[in-house]
N, CA, C and O atoms as a GROMACS GRO file, in nm:
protein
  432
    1UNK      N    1   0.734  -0.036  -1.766
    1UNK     CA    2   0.638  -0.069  -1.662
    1UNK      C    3   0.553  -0.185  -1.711
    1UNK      O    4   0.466  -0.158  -1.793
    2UNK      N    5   0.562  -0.260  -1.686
    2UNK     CA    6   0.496  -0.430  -1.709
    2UNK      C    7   0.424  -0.452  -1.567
    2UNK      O    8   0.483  -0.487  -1.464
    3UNK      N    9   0.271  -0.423  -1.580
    3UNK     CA   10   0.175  -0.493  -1.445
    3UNK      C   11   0.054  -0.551  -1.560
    3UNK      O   12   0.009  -0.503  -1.664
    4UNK      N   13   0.022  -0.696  -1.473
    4UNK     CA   14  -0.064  -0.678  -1.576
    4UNK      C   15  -0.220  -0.656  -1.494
    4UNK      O   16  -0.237  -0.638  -1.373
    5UNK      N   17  -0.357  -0.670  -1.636
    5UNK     CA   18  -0.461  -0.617  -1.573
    5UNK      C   19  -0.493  -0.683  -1.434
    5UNK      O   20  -0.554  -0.596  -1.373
    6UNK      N   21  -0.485  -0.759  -1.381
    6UNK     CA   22  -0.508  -0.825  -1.250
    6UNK      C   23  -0.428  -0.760  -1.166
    6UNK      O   24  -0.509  -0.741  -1.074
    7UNK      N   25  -0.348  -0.721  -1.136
    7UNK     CA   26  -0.266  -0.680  -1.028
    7UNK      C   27  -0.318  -0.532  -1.049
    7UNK      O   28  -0.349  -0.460  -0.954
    8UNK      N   29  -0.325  -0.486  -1.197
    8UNK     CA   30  -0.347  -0.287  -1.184
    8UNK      C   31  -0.493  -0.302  -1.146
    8UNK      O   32  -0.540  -0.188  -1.133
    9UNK      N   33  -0.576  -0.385  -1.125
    9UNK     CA   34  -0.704  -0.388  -1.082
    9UNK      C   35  -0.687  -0.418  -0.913
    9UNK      O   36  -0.736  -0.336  -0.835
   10UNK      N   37  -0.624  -0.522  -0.867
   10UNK     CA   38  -0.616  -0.560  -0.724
   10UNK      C   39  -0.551  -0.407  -0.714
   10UNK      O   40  -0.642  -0.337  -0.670
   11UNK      N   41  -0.470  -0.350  -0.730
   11UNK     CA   42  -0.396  -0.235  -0.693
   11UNK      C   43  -0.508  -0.102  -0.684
   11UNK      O   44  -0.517  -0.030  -0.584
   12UNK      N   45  -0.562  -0.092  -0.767
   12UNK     CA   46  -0.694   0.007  -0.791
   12UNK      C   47  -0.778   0.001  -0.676
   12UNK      O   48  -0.811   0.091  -0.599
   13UNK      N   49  -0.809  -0.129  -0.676
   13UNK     CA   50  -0.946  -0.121  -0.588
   13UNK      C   51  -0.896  -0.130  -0.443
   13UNK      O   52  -0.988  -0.126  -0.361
   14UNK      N   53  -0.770  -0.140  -0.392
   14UNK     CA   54  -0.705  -0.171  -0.254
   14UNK      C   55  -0.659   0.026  -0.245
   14UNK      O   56  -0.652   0.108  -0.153
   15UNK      N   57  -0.641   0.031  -0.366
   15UNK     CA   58  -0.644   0.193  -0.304
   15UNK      C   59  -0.770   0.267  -0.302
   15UNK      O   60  -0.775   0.367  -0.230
   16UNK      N   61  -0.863   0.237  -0.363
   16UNK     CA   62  -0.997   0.310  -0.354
   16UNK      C   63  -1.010   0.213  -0.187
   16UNK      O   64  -1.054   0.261  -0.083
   17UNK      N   65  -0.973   0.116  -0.200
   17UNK     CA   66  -1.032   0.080  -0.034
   17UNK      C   67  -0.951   0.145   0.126
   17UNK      O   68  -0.977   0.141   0.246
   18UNK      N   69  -0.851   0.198   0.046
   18UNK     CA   70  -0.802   0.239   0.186
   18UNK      C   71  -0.831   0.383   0.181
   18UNK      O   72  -0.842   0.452   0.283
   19UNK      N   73  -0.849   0.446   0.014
   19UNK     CA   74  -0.921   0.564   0.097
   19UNK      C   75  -1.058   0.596   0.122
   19UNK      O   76  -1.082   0.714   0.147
   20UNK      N   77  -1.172   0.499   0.120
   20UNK     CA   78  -1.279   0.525   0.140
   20UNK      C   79  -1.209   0.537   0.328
   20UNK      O   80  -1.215   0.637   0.399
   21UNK      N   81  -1.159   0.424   0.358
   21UNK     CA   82  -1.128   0.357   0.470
   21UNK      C   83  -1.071   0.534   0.562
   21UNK      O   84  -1.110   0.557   0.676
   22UNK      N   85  -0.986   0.631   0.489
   22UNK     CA   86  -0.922   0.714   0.503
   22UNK      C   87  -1.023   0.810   0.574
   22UNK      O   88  -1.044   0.834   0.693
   23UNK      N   89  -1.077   0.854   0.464
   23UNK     CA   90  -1.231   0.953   0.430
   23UNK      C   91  -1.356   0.926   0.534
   23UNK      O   92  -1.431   1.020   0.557
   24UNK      N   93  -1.385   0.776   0.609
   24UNK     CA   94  -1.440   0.782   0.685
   24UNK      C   95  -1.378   0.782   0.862
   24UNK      O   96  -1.414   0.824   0.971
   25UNK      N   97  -1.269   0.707   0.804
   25UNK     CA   98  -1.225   0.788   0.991
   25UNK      C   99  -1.208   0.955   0.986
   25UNK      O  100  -1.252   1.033   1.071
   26UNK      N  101  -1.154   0.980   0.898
   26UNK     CA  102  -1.179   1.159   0.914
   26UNK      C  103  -1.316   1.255   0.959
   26UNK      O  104  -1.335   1.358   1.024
   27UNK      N  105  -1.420   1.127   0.860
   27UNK     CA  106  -1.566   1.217   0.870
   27UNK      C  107  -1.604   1.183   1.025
   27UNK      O  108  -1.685   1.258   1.079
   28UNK      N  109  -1.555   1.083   1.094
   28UNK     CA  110  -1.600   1.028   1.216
   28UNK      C  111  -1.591   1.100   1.329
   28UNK      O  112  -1.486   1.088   1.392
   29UNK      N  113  -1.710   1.203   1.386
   29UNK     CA  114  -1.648   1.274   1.460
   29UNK      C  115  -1.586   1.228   1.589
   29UNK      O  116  -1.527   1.312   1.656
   30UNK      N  117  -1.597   1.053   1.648
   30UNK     CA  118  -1.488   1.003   1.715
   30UNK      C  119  -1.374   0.981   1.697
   30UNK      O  120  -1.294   0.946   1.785
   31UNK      N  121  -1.354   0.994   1.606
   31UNK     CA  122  -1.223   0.938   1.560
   31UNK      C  123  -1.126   1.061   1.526
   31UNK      O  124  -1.005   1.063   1.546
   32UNK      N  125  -1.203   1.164   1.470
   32UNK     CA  126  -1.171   1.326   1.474
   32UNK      C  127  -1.064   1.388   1.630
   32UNK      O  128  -0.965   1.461   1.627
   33UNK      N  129  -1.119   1.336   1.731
   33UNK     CA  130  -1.122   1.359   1.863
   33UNK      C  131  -0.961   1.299   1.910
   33UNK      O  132  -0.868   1.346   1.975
   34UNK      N  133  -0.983   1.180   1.844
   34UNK     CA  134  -0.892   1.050   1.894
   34UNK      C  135  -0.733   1.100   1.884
   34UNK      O  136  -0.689   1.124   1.772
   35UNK      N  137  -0.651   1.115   1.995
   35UNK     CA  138  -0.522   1.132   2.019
   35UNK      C  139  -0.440   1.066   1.861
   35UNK      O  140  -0.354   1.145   1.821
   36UNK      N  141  -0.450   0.986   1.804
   36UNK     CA  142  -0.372   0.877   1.732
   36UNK      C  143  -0.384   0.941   1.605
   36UNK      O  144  -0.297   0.944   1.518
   37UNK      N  145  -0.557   1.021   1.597
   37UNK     CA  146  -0.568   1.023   1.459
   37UNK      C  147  -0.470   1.074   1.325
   37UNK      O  148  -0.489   1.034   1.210
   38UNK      N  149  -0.381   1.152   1.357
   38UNK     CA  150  -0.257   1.216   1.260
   38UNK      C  151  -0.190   1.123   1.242
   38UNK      O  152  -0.148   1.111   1.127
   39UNK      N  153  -0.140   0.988   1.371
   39UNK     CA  154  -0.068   0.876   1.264
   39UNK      C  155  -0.129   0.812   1.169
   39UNK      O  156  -0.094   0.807   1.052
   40UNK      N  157  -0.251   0.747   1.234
   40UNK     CA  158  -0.348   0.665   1.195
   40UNK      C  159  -0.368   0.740   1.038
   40UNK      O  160  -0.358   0.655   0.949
   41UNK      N  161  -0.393   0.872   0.989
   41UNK     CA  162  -0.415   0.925   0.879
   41UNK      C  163  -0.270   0.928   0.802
   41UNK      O  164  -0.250   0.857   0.703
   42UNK      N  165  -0.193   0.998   0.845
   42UNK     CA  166  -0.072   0.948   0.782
   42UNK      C  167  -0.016   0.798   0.740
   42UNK      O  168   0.063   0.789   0.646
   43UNK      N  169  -0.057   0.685   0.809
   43UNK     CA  170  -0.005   0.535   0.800
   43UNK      C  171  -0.097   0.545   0.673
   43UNK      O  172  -0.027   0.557   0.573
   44UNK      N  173  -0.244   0.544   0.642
   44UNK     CA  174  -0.330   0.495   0.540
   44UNK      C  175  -0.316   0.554   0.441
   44UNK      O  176  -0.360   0.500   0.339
   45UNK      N  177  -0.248   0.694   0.428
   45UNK     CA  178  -0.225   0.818   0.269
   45UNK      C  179  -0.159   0.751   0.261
   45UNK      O  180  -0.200   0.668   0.180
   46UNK      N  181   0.022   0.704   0.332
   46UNK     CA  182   0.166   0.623   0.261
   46UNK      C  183   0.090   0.501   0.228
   46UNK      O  184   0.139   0.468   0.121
   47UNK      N  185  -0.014   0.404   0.261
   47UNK     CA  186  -0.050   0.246   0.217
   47UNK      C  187  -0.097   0.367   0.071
   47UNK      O  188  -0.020   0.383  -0.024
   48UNK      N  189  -0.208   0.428   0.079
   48UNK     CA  190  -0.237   0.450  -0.052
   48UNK      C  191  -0.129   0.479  -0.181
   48UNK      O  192  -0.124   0.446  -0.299
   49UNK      N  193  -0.064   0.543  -0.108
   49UNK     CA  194   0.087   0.628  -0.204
   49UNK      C  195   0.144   0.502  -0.227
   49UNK      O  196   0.167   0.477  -0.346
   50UNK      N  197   0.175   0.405  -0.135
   50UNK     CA  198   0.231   0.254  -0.176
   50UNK      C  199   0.191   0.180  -0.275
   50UNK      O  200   0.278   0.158  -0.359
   51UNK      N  201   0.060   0.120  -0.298
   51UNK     CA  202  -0.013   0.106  -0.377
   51UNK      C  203   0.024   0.152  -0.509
   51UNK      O  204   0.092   0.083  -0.585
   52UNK      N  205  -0.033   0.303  -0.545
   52UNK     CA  206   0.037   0.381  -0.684
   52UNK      C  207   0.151   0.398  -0.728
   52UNK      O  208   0.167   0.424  -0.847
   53UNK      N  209   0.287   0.383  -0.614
   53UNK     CA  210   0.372   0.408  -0.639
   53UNK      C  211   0.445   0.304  -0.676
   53UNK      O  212   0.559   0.321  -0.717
   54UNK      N  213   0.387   0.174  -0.665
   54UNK     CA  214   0.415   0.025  -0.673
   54UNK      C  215   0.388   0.014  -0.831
   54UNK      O  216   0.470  -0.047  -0.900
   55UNK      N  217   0.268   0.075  -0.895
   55UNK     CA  218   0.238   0.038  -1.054
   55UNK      C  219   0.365   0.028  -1.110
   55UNK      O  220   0.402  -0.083  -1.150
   56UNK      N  221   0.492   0.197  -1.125
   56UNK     CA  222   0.601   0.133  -1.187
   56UNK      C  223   0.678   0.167  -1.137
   56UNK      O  224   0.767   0.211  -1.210
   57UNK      N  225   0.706   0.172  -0.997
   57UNK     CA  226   0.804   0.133  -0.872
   57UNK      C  227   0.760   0.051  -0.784
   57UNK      O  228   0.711   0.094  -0.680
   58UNK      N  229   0.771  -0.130  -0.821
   58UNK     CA  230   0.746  -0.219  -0.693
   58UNK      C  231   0.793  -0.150  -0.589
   58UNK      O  232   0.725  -0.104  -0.496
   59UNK      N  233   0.987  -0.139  -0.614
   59UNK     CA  234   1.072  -0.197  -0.501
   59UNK      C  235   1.011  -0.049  -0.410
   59UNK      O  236   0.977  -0.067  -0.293
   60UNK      N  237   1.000   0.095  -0.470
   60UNK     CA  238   0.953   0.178  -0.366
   60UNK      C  239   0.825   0.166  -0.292
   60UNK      O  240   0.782   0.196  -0.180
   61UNK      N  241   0.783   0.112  -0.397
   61UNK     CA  242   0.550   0.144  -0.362
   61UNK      C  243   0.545   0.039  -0.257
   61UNK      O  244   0.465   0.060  -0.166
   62UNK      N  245   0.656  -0.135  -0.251
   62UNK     CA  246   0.670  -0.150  -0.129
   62UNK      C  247   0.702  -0.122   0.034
   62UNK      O  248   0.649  -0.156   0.139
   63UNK      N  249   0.841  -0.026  -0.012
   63UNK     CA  250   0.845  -0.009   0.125
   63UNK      C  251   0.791   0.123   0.164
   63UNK      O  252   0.792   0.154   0.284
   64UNK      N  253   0.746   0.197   0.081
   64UNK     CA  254   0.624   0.307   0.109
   64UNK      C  255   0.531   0.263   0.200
   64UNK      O  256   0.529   0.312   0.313
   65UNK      N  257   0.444   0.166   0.162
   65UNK     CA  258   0.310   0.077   0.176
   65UNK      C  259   0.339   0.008   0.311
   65UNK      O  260   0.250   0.005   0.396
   66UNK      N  261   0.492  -0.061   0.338
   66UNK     CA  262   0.513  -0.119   0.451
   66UNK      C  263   0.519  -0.002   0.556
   66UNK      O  264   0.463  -0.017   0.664
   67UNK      N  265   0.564   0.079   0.536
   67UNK     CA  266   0.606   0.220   0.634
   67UNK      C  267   0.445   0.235   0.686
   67UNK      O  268   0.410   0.219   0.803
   68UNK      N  269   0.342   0.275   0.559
   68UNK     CA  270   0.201   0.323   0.593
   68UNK      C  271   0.149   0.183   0.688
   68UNK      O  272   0.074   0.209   0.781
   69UNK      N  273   0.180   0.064   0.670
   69UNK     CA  274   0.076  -0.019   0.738
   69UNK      C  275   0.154  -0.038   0.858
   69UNK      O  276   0.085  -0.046   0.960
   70UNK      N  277   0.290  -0.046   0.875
   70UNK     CA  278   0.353   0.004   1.048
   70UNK      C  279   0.262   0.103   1.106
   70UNK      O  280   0.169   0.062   1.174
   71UNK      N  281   0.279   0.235   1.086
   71UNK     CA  282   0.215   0.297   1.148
   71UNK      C  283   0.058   0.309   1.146
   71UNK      O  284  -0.013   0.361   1.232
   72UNK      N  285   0.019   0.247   1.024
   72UNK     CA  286  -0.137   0.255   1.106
   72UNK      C  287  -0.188   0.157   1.223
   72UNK      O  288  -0.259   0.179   1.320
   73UNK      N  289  -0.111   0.014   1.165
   73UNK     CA  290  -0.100  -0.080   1.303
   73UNK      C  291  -0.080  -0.036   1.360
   73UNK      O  292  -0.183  -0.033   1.427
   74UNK      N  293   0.025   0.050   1.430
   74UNK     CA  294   0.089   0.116   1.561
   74UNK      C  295  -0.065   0.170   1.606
   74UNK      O  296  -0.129   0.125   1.702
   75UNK      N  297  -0.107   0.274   1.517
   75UNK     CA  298  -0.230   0.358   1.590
   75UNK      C  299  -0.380   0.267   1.593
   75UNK      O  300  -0.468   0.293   1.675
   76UNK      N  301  -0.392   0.174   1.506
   76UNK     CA  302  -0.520   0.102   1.470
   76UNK      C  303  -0.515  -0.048   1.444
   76UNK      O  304  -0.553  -0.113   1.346
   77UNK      N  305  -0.437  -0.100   1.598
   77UNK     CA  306  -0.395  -0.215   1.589
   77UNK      C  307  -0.529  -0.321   1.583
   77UNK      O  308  -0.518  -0.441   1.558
   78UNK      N  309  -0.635  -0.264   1.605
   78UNK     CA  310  -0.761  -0.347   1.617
   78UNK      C  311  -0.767  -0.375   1.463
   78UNK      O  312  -0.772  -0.490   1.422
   79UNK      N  313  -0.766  -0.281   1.391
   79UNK     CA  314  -0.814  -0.333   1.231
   79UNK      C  315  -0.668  -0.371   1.158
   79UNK      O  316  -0.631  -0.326   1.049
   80UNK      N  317  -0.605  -0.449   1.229
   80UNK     CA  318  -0.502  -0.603   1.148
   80UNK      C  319  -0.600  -0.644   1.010
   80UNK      O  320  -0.574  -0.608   0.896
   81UNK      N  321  -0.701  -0.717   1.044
   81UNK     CA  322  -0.782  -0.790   0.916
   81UNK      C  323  -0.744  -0.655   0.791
   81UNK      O  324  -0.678  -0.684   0.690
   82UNK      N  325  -0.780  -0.553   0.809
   82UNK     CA  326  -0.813  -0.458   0.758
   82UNK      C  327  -0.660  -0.416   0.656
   82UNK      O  328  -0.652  -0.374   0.540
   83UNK      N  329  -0.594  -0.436   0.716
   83UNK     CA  330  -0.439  -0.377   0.662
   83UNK      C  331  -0.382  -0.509   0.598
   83UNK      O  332  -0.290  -0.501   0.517
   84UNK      N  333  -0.434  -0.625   0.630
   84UNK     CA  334  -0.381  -0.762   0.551
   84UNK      C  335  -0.375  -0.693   0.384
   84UNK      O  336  -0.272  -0.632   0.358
   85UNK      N  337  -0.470  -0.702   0.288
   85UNK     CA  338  -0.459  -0.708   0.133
   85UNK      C  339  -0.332  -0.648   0.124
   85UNK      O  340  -0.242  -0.706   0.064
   86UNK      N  341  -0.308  -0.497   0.196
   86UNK     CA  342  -0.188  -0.396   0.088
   86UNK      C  343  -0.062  -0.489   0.142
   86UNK      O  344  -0.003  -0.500   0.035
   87UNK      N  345   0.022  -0.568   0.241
   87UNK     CA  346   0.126  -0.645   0.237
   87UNK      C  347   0.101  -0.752   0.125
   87UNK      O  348   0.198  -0.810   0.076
   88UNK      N  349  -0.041  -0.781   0.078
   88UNK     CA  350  -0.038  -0.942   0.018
   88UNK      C  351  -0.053  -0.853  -0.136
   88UNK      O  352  -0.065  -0.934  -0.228
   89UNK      N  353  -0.055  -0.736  -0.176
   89UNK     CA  354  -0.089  -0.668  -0.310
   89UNK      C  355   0.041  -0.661  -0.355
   89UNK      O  356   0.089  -0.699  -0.462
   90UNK      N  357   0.114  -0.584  -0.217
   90UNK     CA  358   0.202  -0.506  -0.271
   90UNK      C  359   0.368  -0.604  -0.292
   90UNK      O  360   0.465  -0.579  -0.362
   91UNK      N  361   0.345  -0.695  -0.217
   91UNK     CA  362   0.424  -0.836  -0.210
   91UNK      C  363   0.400  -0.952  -0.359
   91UNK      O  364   0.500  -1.007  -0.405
   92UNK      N  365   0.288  -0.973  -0.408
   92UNK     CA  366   0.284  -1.009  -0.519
   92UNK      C  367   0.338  -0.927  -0.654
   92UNK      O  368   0.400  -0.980  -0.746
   93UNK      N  369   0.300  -0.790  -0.648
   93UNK     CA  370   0.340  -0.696  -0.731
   93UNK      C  371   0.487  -0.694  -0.741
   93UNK      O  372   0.524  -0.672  -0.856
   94UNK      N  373   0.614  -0.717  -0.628
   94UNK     CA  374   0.698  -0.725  -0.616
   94UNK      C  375   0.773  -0.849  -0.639
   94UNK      O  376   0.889  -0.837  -0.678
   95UNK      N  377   0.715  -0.996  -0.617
   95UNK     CA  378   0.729  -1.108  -0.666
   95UNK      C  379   0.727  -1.099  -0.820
   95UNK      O  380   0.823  -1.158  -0.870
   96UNK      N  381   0.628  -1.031  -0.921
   96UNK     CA  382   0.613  -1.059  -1.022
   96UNK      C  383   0.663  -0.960  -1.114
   96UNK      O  384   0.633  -0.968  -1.234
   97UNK      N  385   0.749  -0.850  -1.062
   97UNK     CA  386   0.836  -0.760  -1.102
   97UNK      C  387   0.931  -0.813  -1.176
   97UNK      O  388   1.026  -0.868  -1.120
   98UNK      N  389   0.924  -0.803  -1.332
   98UNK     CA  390   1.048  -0.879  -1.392
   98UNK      C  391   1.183  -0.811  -1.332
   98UNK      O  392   1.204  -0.698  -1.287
   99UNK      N  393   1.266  -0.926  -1.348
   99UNK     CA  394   1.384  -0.836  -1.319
   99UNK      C  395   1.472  -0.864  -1.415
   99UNK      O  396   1.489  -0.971  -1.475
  100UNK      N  397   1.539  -0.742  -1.429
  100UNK     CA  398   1.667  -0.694  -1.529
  100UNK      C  399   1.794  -0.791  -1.574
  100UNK      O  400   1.889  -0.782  -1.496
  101UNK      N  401   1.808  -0.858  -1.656
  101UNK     CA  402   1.937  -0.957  -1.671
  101UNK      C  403   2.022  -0.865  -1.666
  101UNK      O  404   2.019  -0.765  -1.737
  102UNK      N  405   2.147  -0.901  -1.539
  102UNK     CA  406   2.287  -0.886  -1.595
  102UNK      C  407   2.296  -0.874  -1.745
  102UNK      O  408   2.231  -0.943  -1.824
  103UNK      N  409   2.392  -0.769  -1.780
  103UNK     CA  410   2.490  -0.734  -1.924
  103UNK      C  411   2.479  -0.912  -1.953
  103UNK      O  412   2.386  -0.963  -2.016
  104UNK      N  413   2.586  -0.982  -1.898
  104UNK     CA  414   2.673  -1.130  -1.922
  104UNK      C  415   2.533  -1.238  -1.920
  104UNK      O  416   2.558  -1.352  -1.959
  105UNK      N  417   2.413  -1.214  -1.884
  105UNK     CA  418   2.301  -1.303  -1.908
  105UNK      C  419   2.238  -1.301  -2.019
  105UNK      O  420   2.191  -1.404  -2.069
  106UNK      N  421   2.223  -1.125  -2.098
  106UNK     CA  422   2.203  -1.179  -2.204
  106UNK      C  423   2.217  -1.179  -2.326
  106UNK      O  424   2.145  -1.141  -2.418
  107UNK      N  425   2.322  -1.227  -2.322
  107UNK     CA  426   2.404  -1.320  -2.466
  107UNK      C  427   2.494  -1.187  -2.501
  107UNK      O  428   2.580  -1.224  -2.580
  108UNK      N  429   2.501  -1.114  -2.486
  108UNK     CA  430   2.612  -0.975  -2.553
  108UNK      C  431   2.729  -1.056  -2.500
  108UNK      O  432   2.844  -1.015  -2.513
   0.00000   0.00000   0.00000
């Protein structure tokens, strides 16, 4: 598992932000009410699970994270701004994922 401190920090604090983000639509007693709320809570736990599961599984903690921010868009299409960082976290984390040489790359 190779992340380094910048990304396990962007990763940290994007999950403490989606579950403060989590924790207060729950406490909200409008939002409590709201038809959507079981996706809307389910889309933001998988971004969080994406996130952690990305430290030393990019390729899963991505499409975890993509699954969670589909469906919270689906239910909480107003807060777009809001769901931007975990595609741009979890997309760098995956860019900077060393990857494995072929056997024949190196030198055996």
């Amino acid at each position: 598992m190779r992340i380094s401190k910048a990304q396990l920090a962007a990763v940290g604090v994007a999950a403490i932000y989606y579950a403060v983000l989590l924790v207060g639509l729950m406490a909200s007693p409008s939002f409590r009410e709201w038809a959507s709320m079981p996706i809307a809570s389910l889309g933001l736990g998988l971004c969080i699970a994406g996130l952690l599961i990305a430290i030393p599984r990019p390729q899963v903690g991505f499409l975890v994270g993509m699954v969670g921010t589909g469906l919270a868009f689906v239910s909480m299409w107003w807060l777009l701004p809001f769901y931007l960082p975990l595609p741009i976290i979890l997309g760098y984390r995956l860019a900077k994922e060393p990857r494995a040489l072929p056997p024949s790359a190196r030198g055996s």
